[in-house]
N, C-alpha and C positions, 0 to 999 in steps of 0.2 A: 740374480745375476745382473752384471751393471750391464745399461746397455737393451737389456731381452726383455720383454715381458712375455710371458706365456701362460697361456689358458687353455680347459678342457676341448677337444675338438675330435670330436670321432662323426663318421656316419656322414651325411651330406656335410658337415660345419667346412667352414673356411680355416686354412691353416692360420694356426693361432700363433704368430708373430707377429710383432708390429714396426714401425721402421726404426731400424739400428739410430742411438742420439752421437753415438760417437765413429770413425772410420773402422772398418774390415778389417785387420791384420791378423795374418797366420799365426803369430804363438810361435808355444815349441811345438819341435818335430815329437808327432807320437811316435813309441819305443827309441826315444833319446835314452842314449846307454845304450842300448842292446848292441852288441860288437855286430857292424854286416848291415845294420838295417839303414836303410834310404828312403827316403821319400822326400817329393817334389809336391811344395803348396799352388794350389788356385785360389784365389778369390772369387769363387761365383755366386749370380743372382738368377733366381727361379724368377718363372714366366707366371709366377702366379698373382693373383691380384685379393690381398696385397703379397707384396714379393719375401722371397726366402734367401734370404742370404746368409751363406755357409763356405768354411774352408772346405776344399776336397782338395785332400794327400795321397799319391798316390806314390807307389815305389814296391821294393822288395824288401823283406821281413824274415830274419832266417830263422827256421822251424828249431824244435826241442834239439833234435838233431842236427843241427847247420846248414838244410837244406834254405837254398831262395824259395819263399812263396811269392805271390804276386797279390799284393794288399792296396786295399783303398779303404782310408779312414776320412768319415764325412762329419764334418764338428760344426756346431751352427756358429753364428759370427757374434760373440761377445768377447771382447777383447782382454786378454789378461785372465781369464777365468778358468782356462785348464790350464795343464801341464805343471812344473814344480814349482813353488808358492803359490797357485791356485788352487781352485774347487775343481775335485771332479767331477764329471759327469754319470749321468746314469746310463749306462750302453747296450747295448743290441750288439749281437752279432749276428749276421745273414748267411749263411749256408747254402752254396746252390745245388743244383738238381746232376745229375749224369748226363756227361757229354758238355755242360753248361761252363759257364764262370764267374768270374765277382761282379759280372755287370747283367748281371739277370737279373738282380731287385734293384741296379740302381737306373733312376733316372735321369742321371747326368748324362747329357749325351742323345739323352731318346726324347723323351715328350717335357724335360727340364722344368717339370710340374711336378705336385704330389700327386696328379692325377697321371693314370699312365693310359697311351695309345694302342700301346699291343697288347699289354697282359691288363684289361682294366678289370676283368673277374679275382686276379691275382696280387697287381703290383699295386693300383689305383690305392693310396691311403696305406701303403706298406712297404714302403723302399725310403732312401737312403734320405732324400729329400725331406718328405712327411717325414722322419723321426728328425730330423734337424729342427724342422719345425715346430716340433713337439718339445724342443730344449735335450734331444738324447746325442750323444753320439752313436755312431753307427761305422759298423766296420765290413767291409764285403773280400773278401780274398777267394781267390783261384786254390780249387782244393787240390793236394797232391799228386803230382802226375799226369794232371788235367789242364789244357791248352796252355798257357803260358806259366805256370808253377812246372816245369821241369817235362811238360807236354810237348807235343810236336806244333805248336806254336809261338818257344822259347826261342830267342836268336840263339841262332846256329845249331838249333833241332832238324829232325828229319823226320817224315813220318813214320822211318823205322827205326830212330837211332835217336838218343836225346843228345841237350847240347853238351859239351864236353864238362861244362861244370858241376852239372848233375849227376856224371860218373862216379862220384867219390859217395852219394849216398843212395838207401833204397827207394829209388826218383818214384819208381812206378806205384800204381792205384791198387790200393789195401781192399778195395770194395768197404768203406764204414767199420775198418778194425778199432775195435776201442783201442788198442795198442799205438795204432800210429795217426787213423784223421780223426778219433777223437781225440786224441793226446794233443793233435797240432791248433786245434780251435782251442782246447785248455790253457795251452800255451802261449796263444798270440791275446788269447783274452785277460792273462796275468801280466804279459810283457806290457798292455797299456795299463793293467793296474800301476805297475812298476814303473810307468814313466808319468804316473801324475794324472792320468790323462780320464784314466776310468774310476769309477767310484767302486770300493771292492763293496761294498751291501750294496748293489745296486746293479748286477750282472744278469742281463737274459740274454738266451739265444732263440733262433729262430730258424729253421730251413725246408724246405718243400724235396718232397720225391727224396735222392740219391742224400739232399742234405739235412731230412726230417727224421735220418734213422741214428744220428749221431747227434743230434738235437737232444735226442731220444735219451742217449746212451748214456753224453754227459750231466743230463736231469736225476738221473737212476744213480749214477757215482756220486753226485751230490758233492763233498770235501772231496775226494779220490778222483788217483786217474790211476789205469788199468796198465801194468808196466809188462817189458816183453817187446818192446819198439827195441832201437838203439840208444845206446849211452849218449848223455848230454855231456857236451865240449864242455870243461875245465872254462873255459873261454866266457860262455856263453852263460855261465849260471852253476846253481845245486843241481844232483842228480837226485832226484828222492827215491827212484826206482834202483839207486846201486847195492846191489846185495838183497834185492828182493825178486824171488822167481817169477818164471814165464807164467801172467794170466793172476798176479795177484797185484791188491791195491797197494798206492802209497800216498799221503796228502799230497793234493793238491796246494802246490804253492805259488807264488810268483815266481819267476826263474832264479832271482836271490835269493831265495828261501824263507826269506822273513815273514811274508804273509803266509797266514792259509787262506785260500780261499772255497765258495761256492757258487752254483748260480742263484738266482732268486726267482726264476722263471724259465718255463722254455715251452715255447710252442710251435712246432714242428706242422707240417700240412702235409698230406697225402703222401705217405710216406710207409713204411713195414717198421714191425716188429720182430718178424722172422723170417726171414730171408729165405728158409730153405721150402717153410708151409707158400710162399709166393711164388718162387721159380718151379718145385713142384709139387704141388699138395696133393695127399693122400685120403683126402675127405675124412679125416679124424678131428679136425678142428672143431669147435664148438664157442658160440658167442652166450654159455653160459645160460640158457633160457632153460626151464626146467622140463619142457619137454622135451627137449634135445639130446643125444646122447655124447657122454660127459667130454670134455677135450683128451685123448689121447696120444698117443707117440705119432707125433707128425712124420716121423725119419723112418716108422717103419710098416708096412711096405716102403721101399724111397713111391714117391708120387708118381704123379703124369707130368712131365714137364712145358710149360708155355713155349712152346717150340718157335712158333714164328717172332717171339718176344725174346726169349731167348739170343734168337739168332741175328735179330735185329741190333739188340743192345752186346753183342759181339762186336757184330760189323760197325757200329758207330762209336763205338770204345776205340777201336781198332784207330780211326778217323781223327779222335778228337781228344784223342788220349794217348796215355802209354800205358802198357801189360808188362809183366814182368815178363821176360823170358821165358820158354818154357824150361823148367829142371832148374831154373837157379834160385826161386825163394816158393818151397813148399809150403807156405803160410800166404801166399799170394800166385798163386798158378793158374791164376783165372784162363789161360788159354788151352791147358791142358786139361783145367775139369769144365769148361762148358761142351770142349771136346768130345769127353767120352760123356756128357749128358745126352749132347744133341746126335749121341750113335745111337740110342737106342735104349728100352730095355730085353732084356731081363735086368734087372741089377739086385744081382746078389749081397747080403750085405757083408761078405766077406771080399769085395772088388775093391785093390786097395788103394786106388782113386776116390770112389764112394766115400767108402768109410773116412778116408782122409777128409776127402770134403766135408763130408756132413759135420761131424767134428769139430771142425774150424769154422765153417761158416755160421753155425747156433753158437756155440760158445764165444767167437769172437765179432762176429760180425752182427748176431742177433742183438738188441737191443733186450728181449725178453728173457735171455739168460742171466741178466743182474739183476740180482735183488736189490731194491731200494736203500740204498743209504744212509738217505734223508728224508725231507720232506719237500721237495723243490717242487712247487704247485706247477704242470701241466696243462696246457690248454691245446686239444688237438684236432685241427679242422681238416675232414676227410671224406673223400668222393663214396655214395654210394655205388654209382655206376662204372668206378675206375675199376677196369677188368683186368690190370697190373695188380695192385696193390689193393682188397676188397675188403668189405668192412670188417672183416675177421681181426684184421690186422690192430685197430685200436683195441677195439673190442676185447680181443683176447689179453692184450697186454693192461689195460685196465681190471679185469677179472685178478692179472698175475698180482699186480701190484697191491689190490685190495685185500687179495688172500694172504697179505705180508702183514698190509696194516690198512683195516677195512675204513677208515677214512682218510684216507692219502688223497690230498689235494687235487682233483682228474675232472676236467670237464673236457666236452666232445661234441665238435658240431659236424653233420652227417648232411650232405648234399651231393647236387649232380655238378662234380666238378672232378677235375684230374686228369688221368693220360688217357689215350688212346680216345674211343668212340665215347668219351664224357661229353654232355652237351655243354657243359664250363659255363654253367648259367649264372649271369651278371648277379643279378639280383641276388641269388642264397652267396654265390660267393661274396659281396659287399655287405652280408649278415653276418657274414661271420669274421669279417676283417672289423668289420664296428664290434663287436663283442670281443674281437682277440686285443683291439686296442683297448677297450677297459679294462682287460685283464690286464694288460704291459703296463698302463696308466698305475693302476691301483698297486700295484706289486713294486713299481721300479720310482710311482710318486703320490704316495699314500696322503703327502701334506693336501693335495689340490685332489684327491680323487677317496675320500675319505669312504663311501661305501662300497664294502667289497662284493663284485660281481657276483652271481650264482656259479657254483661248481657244477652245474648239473648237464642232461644230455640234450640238444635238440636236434631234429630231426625234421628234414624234409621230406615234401610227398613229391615223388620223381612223375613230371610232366613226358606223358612220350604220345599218345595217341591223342592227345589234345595238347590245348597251348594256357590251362587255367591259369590266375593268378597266381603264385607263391603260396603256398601253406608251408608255416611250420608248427609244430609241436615240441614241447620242451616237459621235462617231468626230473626230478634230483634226481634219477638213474633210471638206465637202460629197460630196466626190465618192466618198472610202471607206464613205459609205452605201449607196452603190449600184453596187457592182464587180460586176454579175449584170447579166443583163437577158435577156425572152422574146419574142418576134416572132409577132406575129398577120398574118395575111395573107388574102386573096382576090382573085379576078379579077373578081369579079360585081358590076354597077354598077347605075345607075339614072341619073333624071334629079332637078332639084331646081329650083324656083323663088325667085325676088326677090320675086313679087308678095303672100306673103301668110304671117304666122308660122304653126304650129302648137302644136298645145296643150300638148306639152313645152313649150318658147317660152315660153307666156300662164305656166305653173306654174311656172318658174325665173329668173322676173323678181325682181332683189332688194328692190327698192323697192315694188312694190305686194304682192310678197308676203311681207315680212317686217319692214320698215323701217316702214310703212305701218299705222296700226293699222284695216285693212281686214279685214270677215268671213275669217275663212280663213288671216292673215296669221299665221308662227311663226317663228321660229329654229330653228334647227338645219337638216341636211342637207336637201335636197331631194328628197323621197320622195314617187314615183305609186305608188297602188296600186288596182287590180293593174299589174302590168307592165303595159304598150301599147303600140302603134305609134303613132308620129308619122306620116302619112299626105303631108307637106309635105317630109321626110328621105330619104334614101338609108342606110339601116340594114345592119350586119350584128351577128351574136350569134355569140359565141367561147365553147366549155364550159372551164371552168376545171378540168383532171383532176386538179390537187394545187393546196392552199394557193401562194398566191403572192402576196407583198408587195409591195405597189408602193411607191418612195421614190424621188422625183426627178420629172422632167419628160416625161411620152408625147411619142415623137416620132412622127408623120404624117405619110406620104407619099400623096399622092390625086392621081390624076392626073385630069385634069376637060378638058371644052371648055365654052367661055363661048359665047352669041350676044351679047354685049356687053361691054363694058370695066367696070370699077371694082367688080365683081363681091365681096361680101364673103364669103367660105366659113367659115364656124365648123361647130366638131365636141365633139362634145360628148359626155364618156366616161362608162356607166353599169355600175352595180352590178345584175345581176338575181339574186333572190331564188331557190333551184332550184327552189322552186316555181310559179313566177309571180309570187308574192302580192304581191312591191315590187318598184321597182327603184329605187334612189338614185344622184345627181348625185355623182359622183368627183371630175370636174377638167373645166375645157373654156377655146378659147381661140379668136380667130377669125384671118384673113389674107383681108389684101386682094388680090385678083386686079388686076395693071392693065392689064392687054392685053386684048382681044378673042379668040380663039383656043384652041388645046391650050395643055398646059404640066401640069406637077406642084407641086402647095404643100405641099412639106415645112417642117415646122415643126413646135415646140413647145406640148405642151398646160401649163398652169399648174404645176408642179411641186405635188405633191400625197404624202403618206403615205396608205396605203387599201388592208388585206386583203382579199381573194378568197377566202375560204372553196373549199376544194373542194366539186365540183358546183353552183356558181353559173356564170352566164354573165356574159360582159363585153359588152355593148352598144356600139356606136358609130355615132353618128349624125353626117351632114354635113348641112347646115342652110344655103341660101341668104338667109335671113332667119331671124336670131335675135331679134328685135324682142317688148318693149320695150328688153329690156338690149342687143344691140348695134343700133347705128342701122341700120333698115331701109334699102337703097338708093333713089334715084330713078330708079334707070335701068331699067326691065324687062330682066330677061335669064330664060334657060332655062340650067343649067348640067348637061350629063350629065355624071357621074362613071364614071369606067368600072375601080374598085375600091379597093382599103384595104393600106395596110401600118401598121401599127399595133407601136413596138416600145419597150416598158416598163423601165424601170428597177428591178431589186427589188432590196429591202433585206437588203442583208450585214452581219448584226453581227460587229462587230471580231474575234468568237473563232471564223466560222465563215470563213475563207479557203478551206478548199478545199471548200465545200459545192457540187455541179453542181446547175447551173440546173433546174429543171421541164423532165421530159423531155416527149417529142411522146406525145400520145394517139392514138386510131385515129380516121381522120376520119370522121364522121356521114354518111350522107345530107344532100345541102343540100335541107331545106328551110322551108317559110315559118313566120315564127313567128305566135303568136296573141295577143291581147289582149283586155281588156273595158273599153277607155276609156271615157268618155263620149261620150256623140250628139255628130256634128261637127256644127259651123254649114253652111247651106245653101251658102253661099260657100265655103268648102272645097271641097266636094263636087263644086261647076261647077269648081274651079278644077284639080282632080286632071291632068287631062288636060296640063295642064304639071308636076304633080309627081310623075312615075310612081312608085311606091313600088318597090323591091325591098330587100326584108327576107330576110337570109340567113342560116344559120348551120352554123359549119363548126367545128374543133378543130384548132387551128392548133398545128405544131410551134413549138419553140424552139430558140435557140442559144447557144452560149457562144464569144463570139470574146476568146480571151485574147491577143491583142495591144492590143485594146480597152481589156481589162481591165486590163490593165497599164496601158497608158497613162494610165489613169482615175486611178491610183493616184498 
């Protein structure tokens, strides 16, 4: 390119531009042609040393449909080299989160660096900037319905009423329908193919949270997009979806129709797969591990639902968004099914809100419901400790996609970073922004980045009762993480109620305790101190007689008897400190019981990285009410549990094969442990008499079944 020179730069390097030999000028307007579209050029310069200078276009962009979206396209400054008789570029699209907009990954405006001041675990070496820098273009737009694309921050919106010109389409938020906000990134991503500006082999997207599940979606459709939106304006382009049914493919093309296109890349962060296992899971998931029991129908029982999550991302939808209506678009009636989510169960699956939803939300809003198309390589970097969106969610949708075609392009980086009480630790997040950039490098500029990254998985060790240095762990897949595993066990039970959380419960709610800028409210792990009982739980405490890493998903076996049906059981895995003084939140996950009666709920806890120190205890609580985070039940039951099998996955680095397991310690006396919670509420206290405590602790052998292990392999 005349003008630019550019070289490799990931990881600490200095953005690799050098100074412009000839003046900055704008070019053409990106999506010239396209009837409706506007945008206004800047010439700016980055604060960086050396500097970055780049056009930023910003304006409105009318979607498949003719809606305005609200777009900003970031081109670095070599004159003459996009748009028609130029080169085009290789482009990134940016995808933002829920509730956000197109100026969440840019740094135009905030720290005017590649380096960012408020999101540096996130933005730092990943916004609009840093890919100018890099020779990319980069496009950021406000997604549908969301503040200023047709949201209650368009001129002459209301926060109850959009602005008039967004009456004539469906203004309001699809929740990630591959129908319409995938369609509309498909679309705005063809419209600069079509105006010269993007290079069609040379397409990736990108988006975090709200915008990493349609990242997802259009990686998985590959040439296609998913039709079932609105007809495309005569005006505006071909329709490829005319004459083709609700929920089937149709090429992908430019809005002339002349291209076909694909992407070449997408890599999405902390983000879902399936929507419905997230808002409420039924503890049927499974990450695949051979001790685990297999992945099942997430939708049946319906789950427990993340209630104060839930009701939060209502309320701030509500704020920063627009909802359809309720009763005017059945395919988008988010106020009417978090409605009757957040009433309550029972939910029969004959309630014909339920089944509507469920319905709609997998098949159009999942991500996991397409099968792969192509082969569009995947790079997805995602929170262990994100109590929204938990590691199920890659996990599971890597398993899908491998069970189509077992070497489908899928790498996966697993840290403490994401929403709510994640500690968004710098460090692993700028490990896996320097590896997502040599994926983007290699994929979108293979001349200058000639060996291709590793496809494979790595994996942090989540820091919470100490402050160690960084560990991570990387192995070509999931499962040679964790070729080990140790087994805790007891026969000693107790009983547990519906009627009422306890104060673990009120301390590990993500929203009011960390989301929330509420007295008390922090980031990072979840730490009581001193140790306590939960007085509402069936507890037992395991001494830990050698170090042992956990990597992977706790499996759970509890056998229980219910006095009543729909019963939610969460269990919840702790770190205790050898001396007392803390104990920290490791992993936890719930299952829904739907029978009345005995039975055992095996199942998986969150897959989690998290050392054990020797002479610490491992904690394990089952909890009839985990409330506010999982939804409290309506139905009163008494649930005795009459003991624990409790069996770990630990972490095998690639060079230690024949290392044996943690052998068995001598078992302790069982008895009761102690605490110095705080004063319980007088409610509590009447209430015991349904939730008998018994708190046990024993030192539980382990084992090593190498057929297991093999198999794992």
């Amino acid at each position: 390119m005349a003008g630019l020179v550019v070289a490799l730069a990931v990881g600490n390097a200095a953005p690799a531009v050098v100074a412009q030999q000839a003046p900055c000028t704008p070019g053409a307007m990106p999506y010239a042609g396209l009837p409706g579209a506007d945008l206004d050029p800047q010439v700016l310069t980055s604060r960086d040393d050396p500097p970055v200078q780049y056009v930023f276009w910003r304006g409105f962009v009318p979607t498949f449909d003719g809606m305005p979206l609200s777009v900003d396209v970031t081109i670095p400054c070599a004159p003459g080299v996009v748009g028609p008789g130029g080169s085009a570029l290789p482009t990134i699209v940016m995808l933002h989160g829920f509730t956000d907009d197109k100026t969440i990954w840019e740094e135009t405006g905030r720290s005017g660096t590649v380096e960012s001041l408020d999101r540096p675990q996130a933005n730092s070496r990943w916004n609009n900037i840093w890919f100018a820098s890099r020779g990319y273009l980069a496009v950021n737009y406000t997604a549908r319905g969301w503040r200023d694309s047709c949201g209650p921050d368009t001129p002459g919106a209301t926060p109850a009423t959009p602005a008039p010109e967004c009456l004539a389409y469906d203004y309001w938020i699809h929740l990630d329908d591959k129908r319409w906000e995938v369609r509309d990134a498909q679309w705005l991503t063809g419209a600069l193919v079509q105006s010269g500006h993007a290079d069609p082999d040379r397409l990736a997207m990108t988006g975090g949270s709200y915008g990493g599940a349609p990242t997802i979606s259009a990686a998985l459709l590959a040439d296609s997009v998913m039709c079932g939106g609105a007809p495309v304006p005569a005006s505006l382009g071909a329709d490829a979806c005319e004459g083709v049914a609700d929920g089937k493919l149709a090429p992908w093309t430019t809005p002339d129709g002349t291209r076909r296109l694909t992407l070449a890349a997408a890599i999405p962060t902390i983000t879902f797969s399936d929507v419905v296992n997230v808002l409420a899971p039924n503890g049927r998931v499974s990450d695949g591990w051979a001790l685990a029991p297999p992945s099942g129908d997430v939708t049946n029982p319906i789950g427990v639902p993340i209630q104060s999550t839930l009701a939060g991302l209502l309320a701030a939808g509500n704020v920063f968004g627009h909802f359809a209506p309720p009763g005017v678009d059945p395919t988008a009636d988010i106020v009417t099914d978090a409605a009757r989510v957040l009433a309550g169960n029972p939910f029969p699956p004959d309630d014909p809100i339920i089944s509507r939803a469920v319905e709609l939300y997998r098949e159009f809003k999942s991500p996991i419901t397409t099968a792969p198309q192509g082969r569009v390589p995947i790079y997805w970097a995602h929170g262990f400790t994100d109590p929204l969106f938990s590691a199920f969610e890659p996990l599971a949708l890597m398993n899908a996609v491998r069970a189509v075609d077992p070497t489908y392009p899928f790498a996966l980086f697993l840290g403490d970073f994401g929403h709510d009480y994640a500690a968004q630790r710098v460090d692993e997040g700028q490990a896996s922004i320097a590896e997502m950039n040599a994926f983007v490098d290699h994929v979108l500029r293979p001349d200058r980045t000639p060996v291709e990254p590793a496809m494979d998985v790595t994996a942090a060790v989540t820091r919470c009762l100490d402050d160690a240095p960084m560990q991570l762990a990387s192995a070509p897949t999931w499962h040679e993480l964790h070729r080990e595993h140790v087994v805790f066990s007891s026969d000693d039970g107790g009983q547990t109620s519906t009627l009422i959380a306890g104060p673990a419960a009120l301390a590990t709610d993500p929203v009011t305790g960390a989301t929330l800028p509420l007295p008390g409210a922090y980031r990072g792990c979840r730490i009581l101190r001193p140790s306590q009982p939960d007085p509402t739980a069936v507890t037992w405490e395991f001494d830990v007689s050698e170090e042992l890493v956990l990597m992977g998903g706790p499996v759970v076996a509890v056998p229980y008897e219910t006095t009543a049906p729909d019963v939610p059981l969460s269990v919840r895995l702790w770190d205790v400190a050898a001396d007392g003084s803390a104990q920290g939140l490791v992993t936890r996950f719930t299952y829904r019981v739907a029978d009345v009666g005995a039975g055992v709920a095996r199942f998986q806890l969150a897959p989690q990285g998290y050392r054990f120190p020797a002479g610490h205890r491992i904690k394990v609580e089952v909890v009839a009410n985990d409330s506010p985070y999982y939804q409290a039940s309506n139905v009163p039951a008494v649930v005795t549990v009459e003991g624990i099998e409790l069996t770990m996955p630990l972490l095998t680095e690639p060079s230690s094969d024949d290392r044996g397991t943690a052998g068995p310690g001598e078992e302790p006396p069982t008895t009761p442990t102690t605490g110095g919670g705080p004063a319980l509420p007088a409610l509590v206290l009447v209430l015991l008499s349904l939730a008998t405590v018994s708190v046990r602790r024993s030192d539980a052998g382990s084992r090593r079944s190498d057929e297991v292990a093999a198999a794992d392999r």
